[in-house]
C-alpha positions as CSV (number, residue, x, y, z in Angstrom):
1,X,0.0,0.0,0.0
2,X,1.1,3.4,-1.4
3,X,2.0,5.5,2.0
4,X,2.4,9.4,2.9
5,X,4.8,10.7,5.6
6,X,3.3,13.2,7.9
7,X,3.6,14.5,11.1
8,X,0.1,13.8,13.1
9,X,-0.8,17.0,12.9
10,X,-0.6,17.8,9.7
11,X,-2.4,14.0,8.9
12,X,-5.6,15.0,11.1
13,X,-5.5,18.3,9.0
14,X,-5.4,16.8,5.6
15,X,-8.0,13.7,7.0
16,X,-10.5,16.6,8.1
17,X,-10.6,18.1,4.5
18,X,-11.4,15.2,3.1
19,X,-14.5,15.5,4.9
20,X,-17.1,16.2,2.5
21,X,-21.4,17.0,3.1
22,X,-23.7,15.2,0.2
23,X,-23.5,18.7,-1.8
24,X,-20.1,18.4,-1.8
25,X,-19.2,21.2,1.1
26,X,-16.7,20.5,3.6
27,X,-18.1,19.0,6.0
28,X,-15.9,20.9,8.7
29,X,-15.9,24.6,7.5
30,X,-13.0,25.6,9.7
31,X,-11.0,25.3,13.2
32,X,-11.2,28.1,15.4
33,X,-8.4,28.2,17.5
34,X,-6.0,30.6,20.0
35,X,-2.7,28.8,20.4
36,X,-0.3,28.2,23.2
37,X,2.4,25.6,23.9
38,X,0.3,22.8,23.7
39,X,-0.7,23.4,19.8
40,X,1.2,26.2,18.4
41,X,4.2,23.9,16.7
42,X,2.3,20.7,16.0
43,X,-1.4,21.6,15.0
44,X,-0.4,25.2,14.3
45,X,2.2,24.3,11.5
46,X,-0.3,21.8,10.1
47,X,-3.0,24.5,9.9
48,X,-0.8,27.5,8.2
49,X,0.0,25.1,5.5
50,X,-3.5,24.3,5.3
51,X,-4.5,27.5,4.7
52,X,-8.1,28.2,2.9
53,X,-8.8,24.6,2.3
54,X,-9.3,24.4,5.7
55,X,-9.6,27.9,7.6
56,X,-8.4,29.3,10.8
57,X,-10.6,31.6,12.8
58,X,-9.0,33.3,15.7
59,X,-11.0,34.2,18.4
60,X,-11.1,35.8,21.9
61,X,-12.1,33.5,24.5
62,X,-12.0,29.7,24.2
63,X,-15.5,29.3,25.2
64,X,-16.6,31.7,22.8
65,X,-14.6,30.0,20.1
66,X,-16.3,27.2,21.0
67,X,-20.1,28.4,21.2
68,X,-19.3,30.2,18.1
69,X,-18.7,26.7,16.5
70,X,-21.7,25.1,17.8
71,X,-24.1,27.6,17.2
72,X,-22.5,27.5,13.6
73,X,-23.8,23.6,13.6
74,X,-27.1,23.9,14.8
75,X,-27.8,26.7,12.3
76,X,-27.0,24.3,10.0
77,X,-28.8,21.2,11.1
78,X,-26.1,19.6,12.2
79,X,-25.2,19.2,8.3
80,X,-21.8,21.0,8.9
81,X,-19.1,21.4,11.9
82,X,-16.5,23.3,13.1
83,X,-13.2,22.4,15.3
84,X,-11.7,24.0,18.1
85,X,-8.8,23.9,19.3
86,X,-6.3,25.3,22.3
87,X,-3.2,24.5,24.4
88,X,-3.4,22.3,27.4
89,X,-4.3,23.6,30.8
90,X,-7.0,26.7,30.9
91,X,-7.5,27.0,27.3
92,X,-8.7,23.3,27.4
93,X,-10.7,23.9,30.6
94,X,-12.2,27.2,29.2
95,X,-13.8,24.6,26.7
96,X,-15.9,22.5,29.0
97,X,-18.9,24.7,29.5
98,X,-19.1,24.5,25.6
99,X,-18.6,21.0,25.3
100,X,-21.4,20.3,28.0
101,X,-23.5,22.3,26.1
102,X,-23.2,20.5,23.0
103,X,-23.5,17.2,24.8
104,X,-26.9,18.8,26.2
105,X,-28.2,20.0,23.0
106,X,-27.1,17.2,20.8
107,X,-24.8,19.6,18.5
108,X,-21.2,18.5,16.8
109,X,-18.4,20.2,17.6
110,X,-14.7,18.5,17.2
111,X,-12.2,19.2,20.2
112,X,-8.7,19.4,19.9
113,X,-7.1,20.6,23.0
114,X,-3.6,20.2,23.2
115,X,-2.7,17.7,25.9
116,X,0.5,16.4,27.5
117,X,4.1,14.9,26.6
118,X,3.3,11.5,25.6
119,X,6.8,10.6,26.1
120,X,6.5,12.5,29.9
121,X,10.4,13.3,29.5
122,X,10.1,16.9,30.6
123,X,6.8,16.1,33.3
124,X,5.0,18.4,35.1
125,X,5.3,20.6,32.0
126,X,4.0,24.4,32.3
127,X,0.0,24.2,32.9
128,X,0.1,20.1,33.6
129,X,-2.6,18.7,36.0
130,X,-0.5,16.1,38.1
131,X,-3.0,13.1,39.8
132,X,-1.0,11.8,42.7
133,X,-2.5,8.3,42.1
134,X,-2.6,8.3,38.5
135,X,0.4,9.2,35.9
136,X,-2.4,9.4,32.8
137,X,-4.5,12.0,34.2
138,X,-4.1,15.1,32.4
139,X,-6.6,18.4,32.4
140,X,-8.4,16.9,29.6
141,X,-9.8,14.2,31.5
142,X,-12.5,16.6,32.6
143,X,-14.1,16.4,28.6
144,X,-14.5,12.7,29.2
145,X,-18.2,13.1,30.9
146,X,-19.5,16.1,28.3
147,X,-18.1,14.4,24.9
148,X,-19.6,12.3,23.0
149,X,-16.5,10.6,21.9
150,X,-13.1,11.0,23.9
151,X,-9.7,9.6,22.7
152,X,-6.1,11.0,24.2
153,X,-3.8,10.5,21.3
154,X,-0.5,9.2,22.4
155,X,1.2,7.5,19.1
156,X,0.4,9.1,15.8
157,X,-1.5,6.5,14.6
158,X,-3.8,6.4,17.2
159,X,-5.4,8.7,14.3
160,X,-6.3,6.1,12.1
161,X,-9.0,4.8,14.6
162,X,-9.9,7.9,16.2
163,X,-10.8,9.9,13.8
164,X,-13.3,7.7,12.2
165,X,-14.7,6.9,15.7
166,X,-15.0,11.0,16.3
167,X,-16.3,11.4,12.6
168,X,-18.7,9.2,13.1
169,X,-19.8,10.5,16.4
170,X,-20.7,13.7,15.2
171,X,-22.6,13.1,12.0
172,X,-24.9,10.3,13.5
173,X,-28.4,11.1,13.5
174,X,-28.8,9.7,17.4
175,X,-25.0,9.6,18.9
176,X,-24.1,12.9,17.9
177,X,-22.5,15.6,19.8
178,X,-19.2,16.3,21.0
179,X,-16.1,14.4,20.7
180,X,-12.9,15.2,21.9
181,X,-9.6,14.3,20.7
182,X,-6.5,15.2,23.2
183,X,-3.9,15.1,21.1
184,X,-0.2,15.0,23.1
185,X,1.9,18.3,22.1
186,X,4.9,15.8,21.1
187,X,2.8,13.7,19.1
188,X,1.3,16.3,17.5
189,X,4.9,16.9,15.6
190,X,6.1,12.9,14.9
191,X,5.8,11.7,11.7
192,X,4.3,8.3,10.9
193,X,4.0,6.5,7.5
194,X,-0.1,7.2,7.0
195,X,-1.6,4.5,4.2
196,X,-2.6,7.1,1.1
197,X,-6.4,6.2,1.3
198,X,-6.7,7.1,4.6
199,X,-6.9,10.6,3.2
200,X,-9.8,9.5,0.8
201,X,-12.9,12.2,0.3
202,X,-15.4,11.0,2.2
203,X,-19.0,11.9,1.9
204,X,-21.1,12.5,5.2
205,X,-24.6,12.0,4.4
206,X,-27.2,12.3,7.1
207,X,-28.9,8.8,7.9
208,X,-32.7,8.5,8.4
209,X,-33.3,5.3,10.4
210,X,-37.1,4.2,9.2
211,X,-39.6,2.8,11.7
212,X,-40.0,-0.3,13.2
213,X,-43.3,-1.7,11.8
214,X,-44.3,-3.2,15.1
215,X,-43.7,0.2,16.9
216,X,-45.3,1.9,14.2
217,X,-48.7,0.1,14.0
218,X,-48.8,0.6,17.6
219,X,-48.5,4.0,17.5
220,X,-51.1,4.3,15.0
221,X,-53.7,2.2,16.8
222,X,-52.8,4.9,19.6
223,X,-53.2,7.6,18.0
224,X,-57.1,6.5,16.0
225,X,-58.0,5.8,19.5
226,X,-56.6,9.4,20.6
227,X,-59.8,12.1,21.7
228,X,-57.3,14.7,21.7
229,X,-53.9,14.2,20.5
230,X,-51.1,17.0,20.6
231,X,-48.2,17.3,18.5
232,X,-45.1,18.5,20.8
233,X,-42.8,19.6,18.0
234,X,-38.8,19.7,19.2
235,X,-35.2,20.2,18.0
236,X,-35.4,17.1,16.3
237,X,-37.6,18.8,13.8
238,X,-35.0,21.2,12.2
239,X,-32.1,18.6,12.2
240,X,-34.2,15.9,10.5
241,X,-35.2,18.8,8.2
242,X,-38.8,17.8,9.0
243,X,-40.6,21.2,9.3
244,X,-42.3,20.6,5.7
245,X,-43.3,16.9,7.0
246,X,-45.0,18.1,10.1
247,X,-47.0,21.1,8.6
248,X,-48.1,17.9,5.9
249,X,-48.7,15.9,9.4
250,X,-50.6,18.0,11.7
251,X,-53.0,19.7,8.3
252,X,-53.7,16.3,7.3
253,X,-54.9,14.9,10.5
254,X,-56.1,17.9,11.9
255,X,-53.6,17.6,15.2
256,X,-52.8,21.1,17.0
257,X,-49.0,21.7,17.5
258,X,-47.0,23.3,20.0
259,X,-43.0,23.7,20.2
260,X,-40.4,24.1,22.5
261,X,-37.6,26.2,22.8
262,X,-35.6,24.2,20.1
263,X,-38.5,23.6,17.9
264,X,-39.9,27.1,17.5
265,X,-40.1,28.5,14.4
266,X,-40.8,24.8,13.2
267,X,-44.6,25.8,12.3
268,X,-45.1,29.5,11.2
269,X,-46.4,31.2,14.5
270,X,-49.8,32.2,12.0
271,X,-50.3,29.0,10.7
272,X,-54.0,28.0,12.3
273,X,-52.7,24.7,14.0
274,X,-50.0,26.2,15.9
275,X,-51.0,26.8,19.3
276,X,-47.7,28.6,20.4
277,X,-44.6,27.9,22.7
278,X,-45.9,24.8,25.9
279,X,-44.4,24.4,29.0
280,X,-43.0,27.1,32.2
281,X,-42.7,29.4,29.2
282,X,-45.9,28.3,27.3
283,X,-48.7,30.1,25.8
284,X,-52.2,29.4,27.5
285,X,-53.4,27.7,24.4
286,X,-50.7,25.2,24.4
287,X,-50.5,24.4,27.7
288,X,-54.6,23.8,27.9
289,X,-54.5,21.7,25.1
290,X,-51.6,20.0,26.5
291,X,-53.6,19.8,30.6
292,X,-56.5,18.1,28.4
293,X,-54.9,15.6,25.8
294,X,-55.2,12.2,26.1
295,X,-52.0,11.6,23.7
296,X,-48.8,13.5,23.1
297,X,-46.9,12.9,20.2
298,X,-43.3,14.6,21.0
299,X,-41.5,14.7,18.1
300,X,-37.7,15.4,18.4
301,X,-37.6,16.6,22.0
302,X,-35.8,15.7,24.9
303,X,-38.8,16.0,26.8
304,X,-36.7,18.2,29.5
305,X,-38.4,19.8,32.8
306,X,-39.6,23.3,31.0
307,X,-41.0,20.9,28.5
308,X,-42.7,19.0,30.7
309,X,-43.9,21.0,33.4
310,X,-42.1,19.1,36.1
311,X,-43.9,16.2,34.7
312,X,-47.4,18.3,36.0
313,X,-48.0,19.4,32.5
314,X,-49.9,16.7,31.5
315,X,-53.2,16.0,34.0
316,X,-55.1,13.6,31.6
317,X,-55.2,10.1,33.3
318,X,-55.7,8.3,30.6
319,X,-52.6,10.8,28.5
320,X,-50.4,8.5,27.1
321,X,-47.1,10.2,25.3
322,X,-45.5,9.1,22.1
323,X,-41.5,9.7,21.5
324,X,-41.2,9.7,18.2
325,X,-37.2,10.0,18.8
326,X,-34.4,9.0,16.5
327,X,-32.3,8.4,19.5
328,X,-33.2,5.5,22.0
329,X,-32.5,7.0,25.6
330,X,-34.8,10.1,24.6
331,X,-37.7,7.6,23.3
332,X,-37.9,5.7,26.4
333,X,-38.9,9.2,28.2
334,X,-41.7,9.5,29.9
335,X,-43.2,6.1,30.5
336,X,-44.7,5.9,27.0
337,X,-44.7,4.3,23.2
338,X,-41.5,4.6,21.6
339,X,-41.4,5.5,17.9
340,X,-37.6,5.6,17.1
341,X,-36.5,7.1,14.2
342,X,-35.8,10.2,11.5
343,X,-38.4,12.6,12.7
344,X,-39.3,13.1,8.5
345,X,-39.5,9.6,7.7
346,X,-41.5,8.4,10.7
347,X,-43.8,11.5,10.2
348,X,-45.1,10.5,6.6
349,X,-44.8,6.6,7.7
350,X,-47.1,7.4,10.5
351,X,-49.1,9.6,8.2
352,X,-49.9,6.3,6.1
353,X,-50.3,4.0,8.4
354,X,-53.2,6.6,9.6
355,X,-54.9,6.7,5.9
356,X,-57.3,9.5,6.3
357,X,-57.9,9.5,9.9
358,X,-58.0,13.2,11.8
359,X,-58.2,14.0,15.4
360,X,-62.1,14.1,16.5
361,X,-61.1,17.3,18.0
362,X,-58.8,19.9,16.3
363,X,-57.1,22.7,17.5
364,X,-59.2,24.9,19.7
365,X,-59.4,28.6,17.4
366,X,-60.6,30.4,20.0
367,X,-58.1,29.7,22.9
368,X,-55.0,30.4,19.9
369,X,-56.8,33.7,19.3
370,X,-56.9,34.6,22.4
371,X,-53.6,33.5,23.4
372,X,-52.6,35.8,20.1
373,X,-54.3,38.8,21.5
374,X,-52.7,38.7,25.0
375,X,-49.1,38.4,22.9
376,X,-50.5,41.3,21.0
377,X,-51.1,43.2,24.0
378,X,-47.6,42.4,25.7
379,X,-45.9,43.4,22.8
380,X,-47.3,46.4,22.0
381,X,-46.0,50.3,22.4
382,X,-46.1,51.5,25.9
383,X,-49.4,53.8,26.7
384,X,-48.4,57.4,26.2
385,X,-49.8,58.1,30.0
386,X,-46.9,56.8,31.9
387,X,-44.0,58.8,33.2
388,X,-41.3,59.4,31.0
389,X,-38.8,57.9,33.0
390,X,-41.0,54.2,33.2
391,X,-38.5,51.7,31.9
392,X,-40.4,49.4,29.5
393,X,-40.6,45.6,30.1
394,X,-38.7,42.7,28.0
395,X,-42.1,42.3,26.4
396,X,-42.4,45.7,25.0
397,X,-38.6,45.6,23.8
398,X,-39.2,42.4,22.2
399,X,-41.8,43.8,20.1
400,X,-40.3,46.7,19.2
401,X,-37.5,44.7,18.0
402,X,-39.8,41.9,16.0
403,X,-41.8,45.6,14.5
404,X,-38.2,46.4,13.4
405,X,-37.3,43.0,11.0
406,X,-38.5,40.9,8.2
407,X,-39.4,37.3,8.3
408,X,-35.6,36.4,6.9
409,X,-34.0,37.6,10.4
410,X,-32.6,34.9,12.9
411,X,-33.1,35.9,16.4
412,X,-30.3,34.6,18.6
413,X,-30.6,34.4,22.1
414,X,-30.0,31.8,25.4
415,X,-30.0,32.6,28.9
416,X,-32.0,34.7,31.8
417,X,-35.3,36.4,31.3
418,X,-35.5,36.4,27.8
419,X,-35.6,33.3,26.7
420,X,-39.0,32.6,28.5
421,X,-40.2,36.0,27.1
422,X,-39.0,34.7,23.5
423,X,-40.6,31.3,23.7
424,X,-43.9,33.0,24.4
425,X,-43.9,36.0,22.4
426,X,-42.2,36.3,19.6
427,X,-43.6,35.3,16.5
428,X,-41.2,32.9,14.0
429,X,-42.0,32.2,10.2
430,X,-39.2,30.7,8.7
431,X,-37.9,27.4,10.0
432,X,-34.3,28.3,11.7
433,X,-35.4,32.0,12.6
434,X,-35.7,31.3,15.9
435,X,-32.1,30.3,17.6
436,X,-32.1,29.5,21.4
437,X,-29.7,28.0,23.7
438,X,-32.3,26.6,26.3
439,X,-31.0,23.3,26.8
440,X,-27.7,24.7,28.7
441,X,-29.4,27.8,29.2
442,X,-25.4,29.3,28.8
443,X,-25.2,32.5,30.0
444,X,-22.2,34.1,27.8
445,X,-23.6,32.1,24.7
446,X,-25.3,34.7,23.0
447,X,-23.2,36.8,21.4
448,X,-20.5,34.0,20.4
449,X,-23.4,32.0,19.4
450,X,-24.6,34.8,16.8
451,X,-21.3,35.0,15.3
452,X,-22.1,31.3,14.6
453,X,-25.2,31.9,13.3
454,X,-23.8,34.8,10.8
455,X,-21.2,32.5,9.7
456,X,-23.5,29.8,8.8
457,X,-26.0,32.7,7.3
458,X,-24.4,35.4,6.0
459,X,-27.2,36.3,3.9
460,X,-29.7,36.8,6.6
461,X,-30.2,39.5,9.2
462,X,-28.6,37.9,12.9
463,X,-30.3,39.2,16.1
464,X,-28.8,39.1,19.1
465,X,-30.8,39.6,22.3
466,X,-29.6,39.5,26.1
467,X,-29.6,41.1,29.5
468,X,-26.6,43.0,31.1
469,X,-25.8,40.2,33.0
470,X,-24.8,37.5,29.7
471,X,-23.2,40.4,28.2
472,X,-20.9,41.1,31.3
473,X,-20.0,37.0,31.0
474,X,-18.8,37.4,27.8
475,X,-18.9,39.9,25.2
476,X,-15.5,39.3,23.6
477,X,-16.5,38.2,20.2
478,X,-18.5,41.1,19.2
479,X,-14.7,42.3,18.6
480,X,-14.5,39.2,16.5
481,X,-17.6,40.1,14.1
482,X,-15.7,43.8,13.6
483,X,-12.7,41.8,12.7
484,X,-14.5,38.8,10.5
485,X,-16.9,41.6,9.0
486,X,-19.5,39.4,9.9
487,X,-21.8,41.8,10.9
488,X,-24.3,41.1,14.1
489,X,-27.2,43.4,15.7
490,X,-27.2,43.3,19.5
491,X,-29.6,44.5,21.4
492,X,-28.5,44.9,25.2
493,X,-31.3,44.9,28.2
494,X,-29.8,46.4,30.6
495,X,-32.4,45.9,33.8
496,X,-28.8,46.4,36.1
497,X,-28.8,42.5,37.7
498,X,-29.9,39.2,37.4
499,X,-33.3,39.7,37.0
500,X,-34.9,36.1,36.2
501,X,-33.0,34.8,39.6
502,X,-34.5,37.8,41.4
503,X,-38.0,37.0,40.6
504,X,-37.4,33.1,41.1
505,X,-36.0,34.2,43.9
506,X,-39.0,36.3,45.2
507,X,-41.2,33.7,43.9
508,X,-40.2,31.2,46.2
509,X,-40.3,33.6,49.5
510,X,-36.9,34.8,49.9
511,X,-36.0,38.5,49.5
512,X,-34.2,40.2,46.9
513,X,-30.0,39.1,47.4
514,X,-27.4,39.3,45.7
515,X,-29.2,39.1,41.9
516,X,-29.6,42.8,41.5
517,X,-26.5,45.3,41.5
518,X,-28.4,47.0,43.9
519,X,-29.0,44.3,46.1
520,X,-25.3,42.9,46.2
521,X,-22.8,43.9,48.2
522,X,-20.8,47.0,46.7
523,X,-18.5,49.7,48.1
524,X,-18.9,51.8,44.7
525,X,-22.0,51.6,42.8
526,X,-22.3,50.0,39.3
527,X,-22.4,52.5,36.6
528,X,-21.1,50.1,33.4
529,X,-21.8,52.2,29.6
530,X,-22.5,48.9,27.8
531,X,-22.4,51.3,24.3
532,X,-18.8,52.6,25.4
533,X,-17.9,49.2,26.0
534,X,-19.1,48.2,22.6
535,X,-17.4,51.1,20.6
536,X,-14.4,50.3,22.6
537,X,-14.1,47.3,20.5
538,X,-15.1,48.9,17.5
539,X,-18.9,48.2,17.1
540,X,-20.8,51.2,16.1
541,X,-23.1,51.4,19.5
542,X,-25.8,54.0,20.8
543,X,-28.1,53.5,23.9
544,X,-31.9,54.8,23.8
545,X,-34.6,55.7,26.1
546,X,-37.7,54.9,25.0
547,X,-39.5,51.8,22.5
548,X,-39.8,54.4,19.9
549,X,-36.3,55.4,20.2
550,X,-35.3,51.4,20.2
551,X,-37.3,51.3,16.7
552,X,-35.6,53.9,15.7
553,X,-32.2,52.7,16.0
554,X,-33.0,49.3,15.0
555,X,-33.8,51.1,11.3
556,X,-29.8,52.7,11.7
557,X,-29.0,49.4,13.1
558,X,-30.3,47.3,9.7
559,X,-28.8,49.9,7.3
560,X,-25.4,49.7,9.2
561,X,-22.7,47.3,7.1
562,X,-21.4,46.5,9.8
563,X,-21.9,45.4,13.4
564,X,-24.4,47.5,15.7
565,X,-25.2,47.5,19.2
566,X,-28.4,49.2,21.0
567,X,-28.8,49.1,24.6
568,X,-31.9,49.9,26.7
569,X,-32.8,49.9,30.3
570,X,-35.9,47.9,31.7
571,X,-37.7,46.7,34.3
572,X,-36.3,43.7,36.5
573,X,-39.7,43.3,37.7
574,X,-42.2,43.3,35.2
575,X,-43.1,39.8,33.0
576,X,-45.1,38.6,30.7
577,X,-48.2,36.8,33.1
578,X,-50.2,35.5,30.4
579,X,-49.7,31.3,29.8
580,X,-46.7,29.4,32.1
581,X,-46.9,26.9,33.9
582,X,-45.5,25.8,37.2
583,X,-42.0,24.6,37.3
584,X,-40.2,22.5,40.5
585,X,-37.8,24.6,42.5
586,X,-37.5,23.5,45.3
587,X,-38.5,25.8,49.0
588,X,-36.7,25.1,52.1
589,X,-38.8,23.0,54.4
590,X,-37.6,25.4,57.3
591,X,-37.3,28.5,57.6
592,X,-37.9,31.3,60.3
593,X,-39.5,33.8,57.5
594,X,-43.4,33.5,57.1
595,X,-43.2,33.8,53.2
596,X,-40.6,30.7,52.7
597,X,-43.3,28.5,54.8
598,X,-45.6,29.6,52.8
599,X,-44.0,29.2,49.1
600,X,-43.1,25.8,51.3
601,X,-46.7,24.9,51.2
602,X,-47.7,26.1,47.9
603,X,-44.9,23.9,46.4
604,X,-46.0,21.2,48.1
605,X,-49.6,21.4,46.5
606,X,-48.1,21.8,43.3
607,X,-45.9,18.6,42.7
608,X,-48.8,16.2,43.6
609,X,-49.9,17.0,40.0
610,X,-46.7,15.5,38.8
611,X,-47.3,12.9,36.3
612,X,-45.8,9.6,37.5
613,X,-42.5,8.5,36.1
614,X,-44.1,5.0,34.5
């Protein structure tokens, strides 16, 4: 066999370009990566020579780098992938967060941290972890529980095996997520004799498993017996690229949908079947359809806690819930029939194993137009009556922001306040418009996360929304969009704190601590110019005082070429009270304050409507 000699570096480089998507893209559309001593030589050598055939973005933060790369994937249905990759010791750990985030939300994303001498000759290197028990302990043991897939490569051709294994990882339709390849700074520059069709293209094409036909038929039968079936529409959705199958679904049998925070946008928010966001953050038309039904066909969803309600969502007795689930260990969720398989193919398998049947009950028009009104109402301009100093609610920024876009824009956002706000209120018509972080809720995602996004779309307007507190977590790659020209609106609401925590915290009897700037312990008080901070790093940045001066600037903001940041003060307070539902935090049992015991016994009350585990 015709061999190649390499270093390792420079084979996993020219083994990653070979990576191709079934229209012929690479399936890896870069490495974003801030070097040290632990990858500069080996995997930075391999990289420059690499140059645009397989590119290397710089970024500011490891995390970031990371997020950016992930939020790059899931805008893309998982169809493409980025790399990462730092020295060893905190640029690895600064990964983590990321990596647990992909492993949450299902999204691929290669690692390469740089790791150790193999060969140990100059031990405890600068940054080394050192286990006193265990001489193959490095840092990069602490990826092993949030990939995927985790090798440490210690001989070059460990390669030949690893890299299929992480390949393969990452585009399957139910393993994939992370995978992590530790690859020893020595190892990364010794040359090995690599067999020629190693390097091979290779064509990544996304699988759809089919149905089993006893699972099917049983979910059929179900579902012709079914009073009131609901359609819980998920994630899954988008990455099968099933939105087009379940609109053909749920109009065909007449079955109401409702999504969660990784399914919006899967049914346009006007299309008469969609009953709106279900769950904590659920509209009221969702989550009465979902109190009442006696089946629940989740399709592509992790079935999660704000999902779910706890588990309290669901009061039917007789409900029974279908997991129509590509991947086995979400389908067994929830006590229910398992339908495992590509969300697309099981859709129109289900649909013709149904021939002609539709639910006896529909979707119930007057509950969606009212639900519709309220989001109407929450949205709208602030009456003209109030003091001119009333800082408006997330709501009324939120629809000043959705007044200011067209049905092309991609609304980024993940953690805090917002994301419930989002779920409920805003109103998503193209499939992928709607990009949330919800299953890590990472604070810090956001703006990373939208550089993703743009890179995936560069077409289409990118919106980033989040509160003071995510921006102060990390803001560092806005200075990356200036420097990519890949241009990013954020909107900043600035309501000076943590102000989800401080109403979950009030909800459940304690008092305002430590949440709020104002409420934390200070010598100086915060005064932080977000739009300072944002010229600072060259984004073109102004910060209004009123929704009509947020719409305003949003029109300077979409006829900017380049990145623009508006920032607005709010309320902590104020939120949306239409639709929720109840969600299990837990209240101390004792306490000497009156409203603990209280929240104590309302919780109690609540969680006896939890829907048992089998």
């Amino acid at each position: 066999m015709t061999t190649i000699r390499l270093t390792a570096a420079q084979a996993l480089v020219r083994y990653l370009t070979a990576q191709r998507t079934a229209d012929g893209a690479p399936f890896l559309a870069g490495v974003w990566a801030i070097f040290g001593h632990g990858n500069v030589a080996g995997l930075g050598e391999a990289l420059f020579a690499a140059g645009d055939t397989l590119p290397t973005w710089r970024g500011h933060n490891e995390q970031a780098m990371a997020h950016a790369a992930i939020a790059f994937a899931k805008a893309n249905n998982r169809r493409r992938a980025m790399a990462v990759t730092s020295s060893i010791g905190p640029g690895a750990t600064n990964m983590l967060t990321a990596a647990a985030l992909a492993h949450v939300n299902r999204l691929p994303v290669l690692f390469l941290p740089g790791d150790v001498f193999a060969n140990r000759a100059p031990d405890p290197v600068l940054q080394q972890i050192e286990d006193f028990q265990d001489g193959t302990v490095s840092a990069n043991d602490c990826f092993r529980p949030v990939s995927r897939y985790f090798d440490r490569i210690t001989r070059p051709e460990h390669l030949l095996t690893a890299l299929p294994r992480a390949l393969a990882v990452m585009t399957d339709p139910a393993e994939c997520g992370p995978a992590t390849l530790a690859v020893c700074q020595d190892v990364q520059t010794e040359a090995f004799d690599w067999p020629e069709p190693f390097f091979q293209t290779r064509v990544r094409r996304p699988r759809r498993p089919h149905p089993d036909p006893d699972e099917l038929a049983a979910v059929a039968t179900a579902l012709r017996s079914a009073r009131q079936p609901l359609i819980i529409a998920g994630g899954g959705v988008h990455y099968a690229e099933a939105t087009t199958a379940l609109c053909r679904f749920a109009e065909r049998h007449q079955i109401p949908v409702c999504e969660t925070q990784a399914g919006k946008s899967a049914v346009p928010w006007n299309h008469p079947l969609n009953l709106g966001s279900v769950g904590v953050t659920g509209a009221s038309a969702a989550n009465e359809a979902a109190r009442g039904s006696d089946l629940v066909l989740a399709v592509g969803t992790r079935l999660q806690d704000f999902t779910t309600g706890s588990w309290a969502l669901f009061q039917n007795p007789e409900c029974r819930v279908v997991q129509l689930n590509v991947a086995a260990y979400d389908a067994g969720k929830g006590g229910g029939l398992p339908l495992i398989c590509d969300a697309q193919a099981g859709l129109d398998a289900l649909s013709s194993h149904l021939d002609g049947w539709t639910s006896p009950t529909g979707p119930d028009a007057a509950a969606r137009d009212r639900w519709r009104i309220a989001v109407d109402t929450a949205t709208a301009r602030p009456r003209t009556d109030l003091p001119a100093n009333t800082p408006p609610s997330d709501a009324q920024v939120i629809g000043a922001v959705q007044r200011s876009v067209d049905d092309d824009t991609i609304l980024v956002c993940a953690a805090g306040g917002l994301p419930g706000e989002l779920h409920k209120l805003w109103k998503a018509t193209r499939p992928g418009g709607y990009h949330l972080e919800y299953g890590y809720s990472c604070m810090g995602y956001e703006i990373a996360g939208g550089l993703g996004v743009k890179m995936a779309h560069p077409d289409r307007e990118v919106v980033v929304m989040l509160g003071d507190g995510s921006y102060m977590m990390m803001n560092s790659e806005l200075a990356t969009s200036v420097m990519l020209g890949r241009k990013l609106i954020t909107v900043v609401l600035d309501n000076r704190g943590f102000g989800c925590i401080n109403r979950l915290q009030r909800a459940t009897g304690s008092e305002s601590f430590n949440n709020l700037l104002d409420d934390a312990r200070h010598a100086v008080p915060s005064q932080i110019d977000f739009a300072a901070h944002m010229r600072a790093m060259g984004v073109t940045a102004e910060k209004v005082g009123s929704i009509a001066a947020l719409e305003a600037a949003m029109a300077r903001a979409r006829a900017s070429p380049s990145s623009y940041g508006i920032v607005i003060d709010t309320d902590p307070l104020a939120t949306t009270e239409a639709g929720g539902h109840w969600w299990d935090v837990a209240v101390p049992e004792i306490s000497d304050r009156p409203q603990v015991r209280e929240a104590r016994d309302q919780y109690e009350t609540a969680r006896t409507n939890r829907r048992p585990a089998v």
